[in-house]
C-alpha positions as CSV (number, residue, x, y, z in Angstrom):
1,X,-1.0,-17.4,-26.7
2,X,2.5,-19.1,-26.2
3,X,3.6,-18.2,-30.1
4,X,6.9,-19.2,-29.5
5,X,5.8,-22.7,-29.4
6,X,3.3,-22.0,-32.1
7,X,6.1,-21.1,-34.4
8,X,8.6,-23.8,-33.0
9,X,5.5,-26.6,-33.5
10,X,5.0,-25.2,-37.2
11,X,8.7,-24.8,-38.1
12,X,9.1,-28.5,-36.9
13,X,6.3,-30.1,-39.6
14,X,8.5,-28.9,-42.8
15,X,10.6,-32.0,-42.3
16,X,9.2,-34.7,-40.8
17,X,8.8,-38.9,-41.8
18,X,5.4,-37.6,-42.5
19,X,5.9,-35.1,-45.0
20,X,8.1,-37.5,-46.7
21,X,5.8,-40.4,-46.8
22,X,2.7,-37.7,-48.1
23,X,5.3,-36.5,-51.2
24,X,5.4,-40.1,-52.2
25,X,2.2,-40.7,-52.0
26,X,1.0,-37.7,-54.1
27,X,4.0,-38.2,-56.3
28,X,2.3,-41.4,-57.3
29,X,-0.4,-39.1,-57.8
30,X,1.3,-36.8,-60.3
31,X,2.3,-40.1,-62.2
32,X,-1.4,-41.3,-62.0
33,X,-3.7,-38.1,-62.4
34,X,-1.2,-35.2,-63.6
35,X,0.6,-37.0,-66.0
36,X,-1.6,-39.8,-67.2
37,X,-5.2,-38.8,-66.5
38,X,-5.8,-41.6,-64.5
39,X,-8.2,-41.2,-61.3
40,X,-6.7,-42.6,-58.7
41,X,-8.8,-42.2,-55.1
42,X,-7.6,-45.4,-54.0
43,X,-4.0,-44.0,-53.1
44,X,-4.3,-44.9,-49.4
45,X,-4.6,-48.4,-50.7
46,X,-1.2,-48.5,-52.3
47,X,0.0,-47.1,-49.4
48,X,-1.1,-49.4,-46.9
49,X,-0.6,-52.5,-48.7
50,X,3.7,-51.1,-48.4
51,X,3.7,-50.7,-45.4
52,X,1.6,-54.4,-44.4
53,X,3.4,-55.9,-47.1
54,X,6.9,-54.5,-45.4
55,X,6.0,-55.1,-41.6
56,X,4.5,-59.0,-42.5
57,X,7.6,-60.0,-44.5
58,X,9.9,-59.2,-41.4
59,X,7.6,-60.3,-38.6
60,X,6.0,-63.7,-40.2
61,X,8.6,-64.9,-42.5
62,X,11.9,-63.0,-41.1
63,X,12.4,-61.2,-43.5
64,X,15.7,-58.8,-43.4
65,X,14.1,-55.2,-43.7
66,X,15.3,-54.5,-47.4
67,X,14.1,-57.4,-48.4
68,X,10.5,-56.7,-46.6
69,X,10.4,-53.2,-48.3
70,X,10.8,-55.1,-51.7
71,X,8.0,-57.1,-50.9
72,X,5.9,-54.3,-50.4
73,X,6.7,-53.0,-53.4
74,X,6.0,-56.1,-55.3
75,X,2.2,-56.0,-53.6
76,X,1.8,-52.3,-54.8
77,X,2.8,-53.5,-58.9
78,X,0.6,-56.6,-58.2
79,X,-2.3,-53.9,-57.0
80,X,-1.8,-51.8,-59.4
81,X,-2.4,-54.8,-61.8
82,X,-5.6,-55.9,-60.2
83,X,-7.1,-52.5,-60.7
84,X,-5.9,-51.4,-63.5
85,X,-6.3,-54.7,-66.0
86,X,-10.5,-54.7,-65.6
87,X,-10.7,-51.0,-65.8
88,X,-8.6,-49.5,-67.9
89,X,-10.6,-50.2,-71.0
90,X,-13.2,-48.1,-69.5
91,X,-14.0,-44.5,-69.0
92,X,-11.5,-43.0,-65.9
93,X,-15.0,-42.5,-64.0
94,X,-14.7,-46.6,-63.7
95,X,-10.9,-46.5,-61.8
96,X,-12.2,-43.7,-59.7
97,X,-15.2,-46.1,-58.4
98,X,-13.0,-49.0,-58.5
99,X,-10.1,-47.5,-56.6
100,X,-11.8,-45.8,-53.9
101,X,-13.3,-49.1,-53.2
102,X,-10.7,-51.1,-53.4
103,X,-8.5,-49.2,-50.5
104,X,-11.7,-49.3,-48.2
105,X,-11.7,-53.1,-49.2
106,X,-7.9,-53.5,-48.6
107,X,-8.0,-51.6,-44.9
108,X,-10.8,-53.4,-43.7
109,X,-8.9,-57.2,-44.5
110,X,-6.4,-55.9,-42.5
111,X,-8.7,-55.0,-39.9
112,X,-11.0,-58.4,-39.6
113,X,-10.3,-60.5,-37.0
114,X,-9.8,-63.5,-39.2
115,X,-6.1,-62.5,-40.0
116,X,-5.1,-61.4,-36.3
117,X,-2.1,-63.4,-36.0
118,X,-0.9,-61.8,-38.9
119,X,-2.1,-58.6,-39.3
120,X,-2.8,-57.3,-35.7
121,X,-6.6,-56.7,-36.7
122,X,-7.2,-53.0,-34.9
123,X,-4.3,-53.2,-33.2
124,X,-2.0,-52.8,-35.7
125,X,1.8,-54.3,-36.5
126,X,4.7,-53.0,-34.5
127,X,8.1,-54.0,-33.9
128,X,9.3,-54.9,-37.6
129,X,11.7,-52.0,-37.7
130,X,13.8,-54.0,-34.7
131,X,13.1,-57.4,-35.4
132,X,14.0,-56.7,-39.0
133,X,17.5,-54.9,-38.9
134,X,16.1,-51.5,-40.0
135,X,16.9,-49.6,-36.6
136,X,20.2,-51.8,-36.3
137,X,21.1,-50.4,-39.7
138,X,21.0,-47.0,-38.2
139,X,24.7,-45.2,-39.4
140,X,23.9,-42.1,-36.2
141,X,25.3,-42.8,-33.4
142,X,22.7,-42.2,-29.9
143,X,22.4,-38.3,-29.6
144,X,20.4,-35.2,-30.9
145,X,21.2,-33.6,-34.4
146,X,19.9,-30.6,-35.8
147,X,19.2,-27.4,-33.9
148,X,15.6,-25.7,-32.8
149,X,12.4,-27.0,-34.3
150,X,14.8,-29.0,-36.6
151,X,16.1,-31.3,-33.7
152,X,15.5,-35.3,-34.2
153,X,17.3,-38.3,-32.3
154,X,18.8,-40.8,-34.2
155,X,16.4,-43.1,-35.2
156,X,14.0,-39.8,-37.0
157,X,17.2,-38.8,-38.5
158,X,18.0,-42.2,-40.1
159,X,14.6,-42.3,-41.2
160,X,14.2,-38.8,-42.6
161,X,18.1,-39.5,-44.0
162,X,16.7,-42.7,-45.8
163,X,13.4,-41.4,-46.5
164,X,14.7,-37.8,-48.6
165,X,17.0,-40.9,-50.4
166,X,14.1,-42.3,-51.7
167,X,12.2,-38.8,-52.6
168,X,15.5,-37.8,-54.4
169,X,15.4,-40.9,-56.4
170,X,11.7,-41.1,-57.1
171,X,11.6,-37.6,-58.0
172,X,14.5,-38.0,-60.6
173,X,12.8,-41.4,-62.1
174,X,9.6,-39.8,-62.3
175,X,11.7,-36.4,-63.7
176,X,13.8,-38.6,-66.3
177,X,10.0,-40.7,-67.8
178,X,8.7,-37.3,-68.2
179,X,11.6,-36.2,-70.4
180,X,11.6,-39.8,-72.3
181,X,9.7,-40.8,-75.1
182,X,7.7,-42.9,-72.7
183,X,6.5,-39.6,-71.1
184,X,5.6,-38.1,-74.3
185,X,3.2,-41.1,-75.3
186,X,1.7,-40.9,-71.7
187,X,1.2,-37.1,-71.8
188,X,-0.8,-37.8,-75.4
189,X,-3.0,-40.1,-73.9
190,X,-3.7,-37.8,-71.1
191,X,-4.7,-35.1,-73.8
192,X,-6.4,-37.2,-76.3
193,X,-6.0,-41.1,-76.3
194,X,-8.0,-41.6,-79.1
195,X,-5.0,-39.7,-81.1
196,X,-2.6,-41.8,-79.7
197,X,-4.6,-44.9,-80.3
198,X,-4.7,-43.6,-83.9
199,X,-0.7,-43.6,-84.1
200,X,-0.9,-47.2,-83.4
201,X,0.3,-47.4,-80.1
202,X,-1.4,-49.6,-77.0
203,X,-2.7,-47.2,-75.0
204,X,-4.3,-49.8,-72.7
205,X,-0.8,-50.5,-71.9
206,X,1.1,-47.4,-71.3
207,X,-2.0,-46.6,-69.2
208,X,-1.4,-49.6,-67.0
209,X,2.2,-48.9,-66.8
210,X,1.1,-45.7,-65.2
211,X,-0.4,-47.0,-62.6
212,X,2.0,-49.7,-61.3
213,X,5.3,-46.7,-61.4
214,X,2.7,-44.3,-59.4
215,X,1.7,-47.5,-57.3
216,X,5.5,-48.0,-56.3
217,X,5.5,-44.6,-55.2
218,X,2.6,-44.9,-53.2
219,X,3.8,-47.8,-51.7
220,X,7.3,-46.8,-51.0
221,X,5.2,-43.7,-49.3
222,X,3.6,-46.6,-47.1
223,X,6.8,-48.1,-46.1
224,X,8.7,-44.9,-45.5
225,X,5.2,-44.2,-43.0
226,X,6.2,-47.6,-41.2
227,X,9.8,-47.2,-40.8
228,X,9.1,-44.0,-38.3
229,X,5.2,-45.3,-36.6
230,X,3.3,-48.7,-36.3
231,X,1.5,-49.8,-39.1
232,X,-2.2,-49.5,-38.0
233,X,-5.3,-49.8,-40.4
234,X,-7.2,-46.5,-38.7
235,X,-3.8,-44.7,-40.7
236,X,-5.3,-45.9,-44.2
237,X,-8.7,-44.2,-43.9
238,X,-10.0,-42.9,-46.8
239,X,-9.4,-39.1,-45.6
240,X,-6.0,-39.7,-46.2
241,X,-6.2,-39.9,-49.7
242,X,-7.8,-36.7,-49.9
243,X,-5.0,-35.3,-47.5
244,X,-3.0,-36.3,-50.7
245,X,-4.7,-35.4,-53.5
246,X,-4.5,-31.9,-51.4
247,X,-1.2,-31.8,-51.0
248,X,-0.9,-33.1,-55.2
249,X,-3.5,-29.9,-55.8
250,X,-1.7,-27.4,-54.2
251,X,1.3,-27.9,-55.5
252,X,0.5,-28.5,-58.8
253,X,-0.3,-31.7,-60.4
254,X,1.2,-31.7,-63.8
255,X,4.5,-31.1,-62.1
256,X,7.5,-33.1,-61.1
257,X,8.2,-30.8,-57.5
258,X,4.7,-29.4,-57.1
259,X,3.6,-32.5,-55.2
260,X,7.1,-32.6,-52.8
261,X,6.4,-28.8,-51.9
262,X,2.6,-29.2,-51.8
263,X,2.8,-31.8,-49.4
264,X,5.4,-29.9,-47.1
265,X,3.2,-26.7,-47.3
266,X,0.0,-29.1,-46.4
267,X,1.7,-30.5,-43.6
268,X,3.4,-27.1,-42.6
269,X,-0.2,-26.0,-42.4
270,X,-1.9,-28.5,-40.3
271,X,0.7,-28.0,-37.7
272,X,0.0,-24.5,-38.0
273,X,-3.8,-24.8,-37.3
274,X,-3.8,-27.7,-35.1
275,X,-1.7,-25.5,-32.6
276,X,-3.4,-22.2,-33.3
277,X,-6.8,-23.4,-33.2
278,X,-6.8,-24.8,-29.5
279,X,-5.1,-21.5,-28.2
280,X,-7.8,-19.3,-30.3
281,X,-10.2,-21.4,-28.8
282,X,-8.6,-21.0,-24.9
283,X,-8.7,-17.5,-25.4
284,X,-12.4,-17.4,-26.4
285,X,-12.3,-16.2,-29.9
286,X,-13.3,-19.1,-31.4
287,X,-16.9,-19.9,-29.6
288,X,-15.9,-23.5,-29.4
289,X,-14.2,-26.2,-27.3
290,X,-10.1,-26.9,-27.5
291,X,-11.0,-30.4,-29.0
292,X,-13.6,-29.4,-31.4
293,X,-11.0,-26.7,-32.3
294,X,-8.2,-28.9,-33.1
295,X,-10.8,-31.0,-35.1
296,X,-11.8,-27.7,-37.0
297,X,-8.7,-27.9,-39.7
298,X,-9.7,-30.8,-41.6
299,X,-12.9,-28.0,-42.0
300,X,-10.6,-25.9,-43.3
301,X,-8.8,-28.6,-45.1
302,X,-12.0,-29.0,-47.2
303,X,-12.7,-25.5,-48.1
304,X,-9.3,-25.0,-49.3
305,X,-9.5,-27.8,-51.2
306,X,-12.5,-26.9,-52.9
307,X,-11.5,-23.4,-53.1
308,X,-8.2,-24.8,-54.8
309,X,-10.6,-26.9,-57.5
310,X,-11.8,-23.7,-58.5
311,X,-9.7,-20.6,-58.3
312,X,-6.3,-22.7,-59.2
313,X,-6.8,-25.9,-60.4
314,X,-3.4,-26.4,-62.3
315,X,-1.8,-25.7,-58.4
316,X,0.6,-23.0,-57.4
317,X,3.6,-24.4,-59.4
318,X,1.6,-25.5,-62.1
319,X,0.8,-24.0,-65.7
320,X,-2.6,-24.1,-66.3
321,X,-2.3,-25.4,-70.1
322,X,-1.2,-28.8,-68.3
323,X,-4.5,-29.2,-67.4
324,X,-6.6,-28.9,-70.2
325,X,-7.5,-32.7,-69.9
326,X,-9.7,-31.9,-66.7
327,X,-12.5,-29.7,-68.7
């Protein structure tokens, strides 16, 4: 087995647009589920309706690129609002339901074919990041930066530059509510709402509010996704909102950095075992093929996860008191 490359491969998936996009994502999941006991398996939703929202603005209307990524944003709050305001009178079993079906329902209008001209249907959107001045705002002049597995042209490091910009800022907004007395309410309602019903405050709103700051996360996660690939609706499958909750999971969901690190360790890992699994299968230890091999992790993927549910649900950075909600 070549391990050098093995290494080199697994090194290179700590920083990637990826890994970025995925700590956004299950950012807005800390907001959601760690922080506010809301069920959120819809995240791929948010997500994708960024990164569409983003890629139309510039390619139908024109659209400068900033001004596209703020339209995105806008569809994640108005998302968030078209969940949350019919559910969030009800148990958190009813946004669980509602949410998982609602990003199914979202992917699949930007598959049809009735929106092609718009959309791209299976096909996809690709080009915004030219036609809308994203790639021309590139500050990197043409060459190669970094060194070793760390080595990205340009355009990747303007992406990854703007990308951790975001992170940093999300991660301090999300940091600051926690600290505020904002935070304080939501982390009551998390424990026991009826408590914080009693103190007289709306818990229907706070709980709504919830959802639309994780929802810009999520959707921010979608555009950062689009800045560095295509938008495509095959991306938004629902297997990528348990990629997510993962990467929340293993990090530690009542936390502020659990879901940044647990998202670079998932990531980390899958470029570990999609490299090692082929070349374990090559060498015939692994009595099956190189593709079923490489399809093997998101086996693995699972039984971690459940593993994870059970041995450590509160994550590896996350105190286990934080979690009493879940019982």
């Amino acid at each position: 087995m070549d391990w050098g490359t093995i290494i080199n491969n697994t090194l290179a998936g700590l920083l990637t647009p990826t890994t970025i996009a995925f700590a956004l994502a299950a950012l807005g999941l800390a907001m959601h589920f760690g922080f506010a006991g809301l069920l959120n398996f819809g995240i791929a939703g948010f997500m994708a309706i960024g990164a569409y929202g983003y890629a139309i603005s510039v390619l139908t209307f024109g659209f400068p690129w900033w001004a596209g990524m703020i339209v995105g944003i806008i569809g994640s709050i108005l998302f968030a609002i078209l969940l949350g305001v019919p559910t969030l009178r009800l148990r958190g079993d009813y946004l669980a339901i509602v949410t998982i079906a609602a990003a199914e329902i979202v992917r699949l209008l930007f598959l049809t074919t009735a929106f092609t001209d718009v959309t791209g249907s299976a096909d996809g959107l690709f080009g915004y990041n030219n036609s809308g001045g994203f790639t021309s705002a590139n500050p990197f002049p043409p060459g190669s930066y970094g060194w070793g597995p760390w080595t990205y042209n340009s355009e990747t490091l303007w992406v990854l530059t703007f990308g951790l910009g975001v992170l940093a800022v999300c991660v301090w907004f999300l940091w600051a509510l926690m600290r505020s007395p904002w935070g304080r309410v939501i982390k009551g309602i998390r424990e026991d709402e009826e408590a914080i019903r009693a103190l007289g405050k709306n818990v229907f709103a706070y709980k709504l509010q919830a959802l639309i700051i994780g929802g810009i996360f999520g959707g921010m996660g979608g555009i950062i996704y689009a800045a560095f690939a295509n938008v495509s609706p095959g991306v938004y499958v629902t297997s990528i909102t348990f990629f997510i909750w993962t990467s929340l999971l293993l990090g530690g969901a009542a936390t502020i950095w659990g879901p940044v690190i647990g998202a670079v360790i998932f990531w980390t890992l899958q470029a570990f075992l999609s490299n090692i699994l082929p070349e374990l299968a090559l060498a015939g230890i692994l009595p099956v093929t190189g593709t079923q091999a490489a399809t093997l992790r998101f086996v693995l993927v699972g039984i971690g996860l459940m593993l994870l549910v059970i041995y450590r649900p509160q994550g590896i950075f996350g105190d286990k008191r934080e979690l009493t909600f879940v019982k």
